[in-house]
C-alpha positions in Angstrom: 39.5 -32.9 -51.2 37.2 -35.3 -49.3 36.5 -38.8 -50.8 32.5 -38.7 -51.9 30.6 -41.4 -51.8 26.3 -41.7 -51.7 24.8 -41.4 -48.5 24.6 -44.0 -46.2 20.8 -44.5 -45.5 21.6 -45.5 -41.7 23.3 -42.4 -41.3 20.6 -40.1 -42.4 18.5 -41.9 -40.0 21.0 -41.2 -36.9 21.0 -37.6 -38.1 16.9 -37.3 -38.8 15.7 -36.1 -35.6 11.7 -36.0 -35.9 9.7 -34.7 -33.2 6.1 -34.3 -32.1 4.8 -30.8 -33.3 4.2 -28.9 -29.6 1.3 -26.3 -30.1 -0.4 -24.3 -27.4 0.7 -21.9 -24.4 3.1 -24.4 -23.4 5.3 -24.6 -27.3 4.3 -20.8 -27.3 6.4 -19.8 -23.9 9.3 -22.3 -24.5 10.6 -20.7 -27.9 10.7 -17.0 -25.6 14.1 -17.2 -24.7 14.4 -13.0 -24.3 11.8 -10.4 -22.4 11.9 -9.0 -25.9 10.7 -12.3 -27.3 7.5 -12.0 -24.5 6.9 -8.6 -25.7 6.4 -9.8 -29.7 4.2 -12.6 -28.6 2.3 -10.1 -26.1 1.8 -7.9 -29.4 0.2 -10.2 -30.7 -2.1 -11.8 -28.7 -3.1 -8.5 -26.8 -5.5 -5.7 -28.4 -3.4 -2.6 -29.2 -5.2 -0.6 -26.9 -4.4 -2.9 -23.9 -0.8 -3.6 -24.8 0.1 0.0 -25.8 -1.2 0.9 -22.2 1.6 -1.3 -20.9 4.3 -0.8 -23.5 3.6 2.8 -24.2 5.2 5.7 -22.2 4.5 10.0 -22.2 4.8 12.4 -24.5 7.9 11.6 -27.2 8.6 8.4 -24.6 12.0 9.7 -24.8 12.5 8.9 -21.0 12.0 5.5 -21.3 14.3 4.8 -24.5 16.6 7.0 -22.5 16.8 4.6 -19.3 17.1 1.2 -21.5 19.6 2.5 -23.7 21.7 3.3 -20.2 21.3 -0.2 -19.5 22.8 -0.9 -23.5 25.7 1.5 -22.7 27.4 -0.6 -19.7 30.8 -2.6 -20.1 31.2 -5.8 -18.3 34.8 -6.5 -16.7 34.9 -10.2 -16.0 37.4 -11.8 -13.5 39.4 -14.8 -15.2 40.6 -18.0 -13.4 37.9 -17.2 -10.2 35.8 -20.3 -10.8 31.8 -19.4 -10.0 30.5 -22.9 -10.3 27.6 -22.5 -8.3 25.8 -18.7 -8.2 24.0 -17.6 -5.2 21.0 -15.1 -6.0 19.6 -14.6 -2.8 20.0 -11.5 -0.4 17.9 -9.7 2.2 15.9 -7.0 1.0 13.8 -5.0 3.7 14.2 -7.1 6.5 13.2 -10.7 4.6 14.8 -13.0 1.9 14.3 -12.5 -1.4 15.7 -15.9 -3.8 16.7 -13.2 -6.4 18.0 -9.4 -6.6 15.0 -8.3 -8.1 10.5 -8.1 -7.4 7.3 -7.2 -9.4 6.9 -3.7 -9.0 3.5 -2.3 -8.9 1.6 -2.4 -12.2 -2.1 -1.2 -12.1 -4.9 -2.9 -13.8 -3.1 -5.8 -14.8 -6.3 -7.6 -15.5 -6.2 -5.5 -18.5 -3.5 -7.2 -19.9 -4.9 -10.7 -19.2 -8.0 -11.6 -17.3 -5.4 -14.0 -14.4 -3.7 -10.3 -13.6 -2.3 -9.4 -10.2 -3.3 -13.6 -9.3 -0.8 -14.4 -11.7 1.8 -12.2 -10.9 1.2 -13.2 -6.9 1.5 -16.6 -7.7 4.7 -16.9 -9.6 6.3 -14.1 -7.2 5.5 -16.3 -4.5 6.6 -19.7 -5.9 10.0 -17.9 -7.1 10.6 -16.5 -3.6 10.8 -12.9 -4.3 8.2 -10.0 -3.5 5.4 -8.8 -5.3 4.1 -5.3 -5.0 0.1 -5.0 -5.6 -0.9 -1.3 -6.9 -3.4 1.0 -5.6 -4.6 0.7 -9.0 -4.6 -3.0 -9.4 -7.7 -4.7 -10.5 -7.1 -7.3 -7.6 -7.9 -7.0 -4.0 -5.3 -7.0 -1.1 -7.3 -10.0 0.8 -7.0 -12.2 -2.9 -3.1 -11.1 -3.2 -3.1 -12.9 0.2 -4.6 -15.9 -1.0 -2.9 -16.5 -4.3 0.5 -15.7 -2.4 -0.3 -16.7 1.2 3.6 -17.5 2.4 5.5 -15.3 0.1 6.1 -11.7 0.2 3.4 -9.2 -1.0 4.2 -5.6 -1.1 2.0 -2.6 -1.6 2.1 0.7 -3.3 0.5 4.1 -2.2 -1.0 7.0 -4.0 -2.5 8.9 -1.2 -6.0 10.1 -2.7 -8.2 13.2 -2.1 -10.3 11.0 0.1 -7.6 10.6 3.2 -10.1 7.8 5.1 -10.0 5.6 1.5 -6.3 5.6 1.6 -6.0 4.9 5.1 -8.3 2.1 4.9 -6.4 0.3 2.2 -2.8 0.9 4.5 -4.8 -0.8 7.2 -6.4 -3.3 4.9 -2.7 -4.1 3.9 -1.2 -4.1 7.3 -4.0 -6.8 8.6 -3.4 -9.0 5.3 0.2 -9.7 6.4 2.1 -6.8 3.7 5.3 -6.4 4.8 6.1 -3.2 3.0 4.5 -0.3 1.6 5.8 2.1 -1.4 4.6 5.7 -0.5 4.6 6.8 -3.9 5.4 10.4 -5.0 5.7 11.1 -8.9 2.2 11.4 -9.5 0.6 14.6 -9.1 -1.3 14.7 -11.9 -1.2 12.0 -14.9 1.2 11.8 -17.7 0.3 12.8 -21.0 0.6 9.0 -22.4 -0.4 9.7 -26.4 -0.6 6.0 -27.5 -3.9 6.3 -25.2 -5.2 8.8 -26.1 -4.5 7.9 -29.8 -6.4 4.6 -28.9 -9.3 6.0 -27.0 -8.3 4.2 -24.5 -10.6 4.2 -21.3 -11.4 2.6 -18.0 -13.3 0.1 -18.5 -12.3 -0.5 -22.4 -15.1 0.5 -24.9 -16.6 -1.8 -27.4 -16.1 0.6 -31.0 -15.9 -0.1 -34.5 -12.1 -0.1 -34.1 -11.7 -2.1 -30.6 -14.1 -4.7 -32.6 -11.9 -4.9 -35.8 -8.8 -4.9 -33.6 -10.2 -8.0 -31.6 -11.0 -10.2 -34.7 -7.5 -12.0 -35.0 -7.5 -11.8 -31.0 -10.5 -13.6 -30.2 -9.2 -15.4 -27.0 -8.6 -12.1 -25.5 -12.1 -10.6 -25.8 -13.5 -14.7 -24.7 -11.4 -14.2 -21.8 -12.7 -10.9 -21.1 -15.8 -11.1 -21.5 -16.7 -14.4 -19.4 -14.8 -13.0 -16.6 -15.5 -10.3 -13.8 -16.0 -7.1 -15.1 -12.9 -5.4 -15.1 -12.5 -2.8 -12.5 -10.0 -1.0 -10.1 -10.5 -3.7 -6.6 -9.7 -0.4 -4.0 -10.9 3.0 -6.3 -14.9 3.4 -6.7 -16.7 6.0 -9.5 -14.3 5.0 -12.7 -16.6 4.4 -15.0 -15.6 6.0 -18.9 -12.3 8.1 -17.4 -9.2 8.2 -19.3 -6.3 7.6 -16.5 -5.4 11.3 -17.0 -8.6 11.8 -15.9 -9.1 9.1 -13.1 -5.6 10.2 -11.6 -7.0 14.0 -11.5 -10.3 12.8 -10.0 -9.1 10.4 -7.8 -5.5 11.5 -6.4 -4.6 14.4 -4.0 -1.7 16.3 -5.8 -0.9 18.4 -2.9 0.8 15.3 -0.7 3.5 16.8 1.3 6.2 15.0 4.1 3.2 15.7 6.1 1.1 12.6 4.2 4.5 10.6 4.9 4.9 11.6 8.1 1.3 10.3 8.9 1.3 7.1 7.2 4.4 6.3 8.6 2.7 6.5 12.0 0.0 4.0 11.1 1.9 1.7 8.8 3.6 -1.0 11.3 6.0 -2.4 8.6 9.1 -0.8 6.5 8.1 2.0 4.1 9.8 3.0 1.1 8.9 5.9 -1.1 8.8 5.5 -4.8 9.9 7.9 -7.3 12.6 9.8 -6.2 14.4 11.3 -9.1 17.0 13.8 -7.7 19.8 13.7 -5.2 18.7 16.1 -2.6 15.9 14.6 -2.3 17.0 11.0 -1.6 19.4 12.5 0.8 16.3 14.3 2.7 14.3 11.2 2.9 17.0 9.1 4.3 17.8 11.6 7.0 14.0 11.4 7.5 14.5 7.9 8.6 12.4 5.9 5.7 13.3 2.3 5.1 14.5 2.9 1.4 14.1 4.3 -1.7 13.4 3.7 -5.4 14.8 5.4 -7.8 12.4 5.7 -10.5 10.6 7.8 -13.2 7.5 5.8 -13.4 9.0 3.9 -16.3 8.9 6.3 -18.3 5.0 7.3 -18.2 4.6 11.0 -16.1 7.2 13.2 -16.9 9.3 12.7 -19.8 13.0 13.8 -20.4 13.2 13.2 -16.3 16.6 11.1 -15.3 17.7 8.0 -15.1 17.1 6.5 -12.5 20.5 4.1 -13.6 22.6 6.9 -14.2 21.2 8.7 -11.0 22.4 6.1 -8.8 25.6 6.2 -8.3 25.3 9.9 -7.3 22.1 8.9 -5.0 25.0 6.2 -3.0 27.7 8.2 -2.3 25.6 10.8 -1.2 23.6 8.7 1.1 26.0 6.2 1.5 26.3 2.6 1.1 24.5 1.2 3.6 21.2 2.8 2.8 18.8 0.7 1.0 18.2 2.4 -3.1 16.8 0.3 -4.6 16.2 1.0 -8.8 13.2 0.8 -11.5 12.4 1.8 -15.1 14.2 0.1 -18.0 15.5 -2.7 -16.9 14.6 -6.0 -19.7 17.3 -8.4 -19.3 19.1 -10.2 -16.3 22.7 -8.0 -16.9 20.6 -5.0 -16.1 19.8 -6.4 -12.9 23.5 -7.8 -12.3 25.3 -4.0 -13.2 22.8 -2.4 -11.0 23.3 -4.7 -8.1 27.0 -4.2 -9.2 26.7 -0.2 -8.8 25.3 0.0 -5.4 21.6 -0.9 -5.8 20.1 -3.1 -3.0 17.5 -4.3 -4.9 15.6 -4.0 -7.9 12.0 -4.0 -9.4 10.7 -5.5 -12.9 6.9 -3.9 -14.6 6.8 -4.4 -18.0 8.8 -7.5 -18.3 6.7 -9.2 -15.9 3.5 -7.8 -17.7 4.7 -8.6 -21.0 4.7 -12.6 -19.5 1.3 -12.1 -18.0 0.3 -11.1 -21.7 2.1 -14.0 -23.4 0.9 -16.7 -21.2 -0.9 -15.5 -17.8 0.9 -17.0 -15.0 3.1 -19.7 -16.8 3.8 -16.2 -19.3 4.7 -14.4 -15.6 7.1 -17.6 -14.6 8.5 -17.5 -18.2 9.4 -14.2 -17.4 11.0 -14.6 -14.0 12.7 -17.8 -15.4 14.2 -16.0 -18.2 15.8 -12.8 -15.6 17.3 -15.4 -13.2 19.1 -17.0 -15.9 20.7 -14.1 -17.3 21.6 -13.1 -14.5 23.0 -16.3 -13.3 25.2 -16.4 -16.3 26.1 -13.4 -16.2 27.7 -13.7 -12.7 29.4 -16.7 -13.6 30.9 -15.1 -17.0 32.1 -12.3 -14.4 33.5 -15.0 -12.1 31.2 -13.9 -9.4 29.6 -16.8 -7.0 27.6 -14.3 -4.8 25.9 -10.6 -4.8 27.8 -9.5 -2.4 31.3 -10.0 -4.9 29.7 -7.5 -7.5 31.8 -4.4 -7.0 31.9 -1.3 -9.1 34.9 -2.5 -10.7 33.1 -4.6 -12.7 31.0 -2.1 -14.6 31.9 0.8 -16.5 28.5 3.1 -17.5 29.2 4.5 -21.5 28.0 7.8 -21.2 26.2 9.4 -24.2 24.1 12.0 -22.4 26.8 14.3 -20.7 25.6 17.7 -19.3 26.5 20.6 -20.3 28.0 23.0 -17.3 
């Protein structure tokens, strides 16, 4: 037994460790050390109709659970005794660097979410050295995208809309602003049925009810922000005014695009073109012997059709079909750096973040968005050095086994 004696007041003075209380955005963002810790301070400080826009997916939402549960069900097989003392992130993605294996995919109305929107997300993209993809639907214009990311990579996304000349003024709009790449994006025919909207009469622009007002009174900062800034509107879609984005995607969006509508923006668009939402094998092997740039394997994270795949477990079957070299790239799920890592791992080129990067912008605006990006390229900075990996190019299939738990049935 140890000898007790009374404590030594000098030594409860060496153990005492007071500090200054840290309040404000700055404490707030520190103590996230998780996406998942972004997202609870996000729920808070966001109004439930804003953040359930974001967080919220289709009908049961069963895709989305579906694709970050695939990212749960992975098994890491580290190499011992191969020192990685210092991790090399950065790769070539589309014909220019990227610092890290992963961009901002498109997220529309971001202002939504917090009045600094797609300025935020430009920003910190840019100062991070990896891409940022502005939506059709964003609430920022192409030319201020430019400004608030003037030497970094800006990206932009696609729906082609019943009015052809609209559409191909913003590809030319993008082309003269110094874009780079454009996703052609083809999973949205019509809108998914996203319930947590409709549950929240959620609308474009947000209406001032009875329960928007109660649900703003612990979130006052929110409505100060939004109302003492520009209205809040879509920067490249006119005539939105009280639509549901069911019924703005209806209104506004062709749903009869064909390869014909690739074929011809692909004759005006001077930069590499990828198409978005590709979600079976056939067809990512008929695109790529179409010639496009790349592809993304996604199911709109979750919010058009639910019970589609995942776009993680589709991947492997996508690469050997299409082979190695062709650039897949991979959305939908993905909340944690190790996602990133075993998709690089698996044969991904690249990958693309939305609600992880809008759950910062929530938290904190653009120091919420750097959070976020912070927080990714450490995990997957230690996770490459825990698999004794110094570079991307080392990740090989070997060291990640997918857990299956969906297995079809012949």
């Amino acid at each position: 037994m140890p000898r007790r004696q009374l404590p030594n007041p000098k030594d409860v003075f060496e153990y005492l460790q007071l500090r200054r209380p840290q309040l404000g955005r700055a404490a707030r963002l520190r103590k996230a050390l998780t996406i998942a810790d972004l997202r609870a301070i996000a729920k808070r400080r966001t109004p439930a109709a804003a953040f359930d826009y974001t967080d919220g997916a289709a009908e049961a939402e069963v895709s989305i659970r579906r694709a970050r549960q695939a990212f749960e069900d992975i098994e890491f097989h580290p190499d011992i005794l191969r020192p990685a003392e210092h991790v090399d992130t950065s790769l070539e993605i589309l014909g220019g660097p990227s610092s890290l294996p992963f961009g901002i995919a498109p997220t529309g109305f971001a202002r939504l979410m917090q009045t600094e929107g797609e300025v935020a997300g430009a920003g910190a993209a840019g100062a991070a050295g990896i891409p940022f993809t502005l939506s059709t639907m964003g609430t920022t214009s192409i030319e201020d995208v430019r400004a608030a990311n003037p030497n970094g990579r800006n990206w932009f996304q696609l729906y082609v809309m019943r009015d052809r000349d609209a559409s191909y003024d913003l590809v030319a709009r993008a082309a003269a602003a110094g874009f780079d790449t454009l996703h052609f994006t083809v999973d949205t025919p019509i809108g998914g049925n996203r319930m947590r909207d409709t549950r929240n009469g959620f609308s474009i622009p947000p209406a001032l009810t009875l329960r928007t007002v109660l649900d703003a009174l612990p979130r006052p900062w929110w409505w100060f922000d939004f109302l003492t800034t520009p209205k809040l509107e879509f920067a490249s879609l006119t005539s939105t005014e009280g639509a549901t984005v069911a019924e703005l995607i209806g209104k506004v969006f062709d749903p009869t695009i064909s390869y014909a509508e690739l074929d011809t923006i692909r004759e005006i668009w001077p930069g590499k073109i990828v198409v978005k939402g590709v979600q079976t094998v056939p067809d990512a092997v008929a695109l790529i012997d179409r010639g496009v740039d790349g592809i993304v394997l996604s199911n709109h994270g979750g919010r058009q059709l639910d019970r589609a795949p995942v776009p993680f477990h589709l991947r492997p079957k996508v690469v050997r079909e299409v082979g190695a070299d062709a650039t897949v790239m991979i959305d939908t799920g993905i909340m944690n750096g190790a996602d990133i890592v075993a998709s690089m791992a698996l044969g991904a080129k690249f990958t693309l973040i939305g609600r992880a990067y809008l759950y910062g912008l929530m938290a904190g605006g653009r120091a919420g968005v750097d959070r976020a990006i912070a927080i990714l390229r450490s995990e997957i900075v230690r996770t490459m050095t825990l698999l004794g990996v110094s570079s991307l190019e080392e990740l090989e299939p070997r060291h990640v086994t997918q857990l299956t738990r969906l297995v079809p049935v012949d």
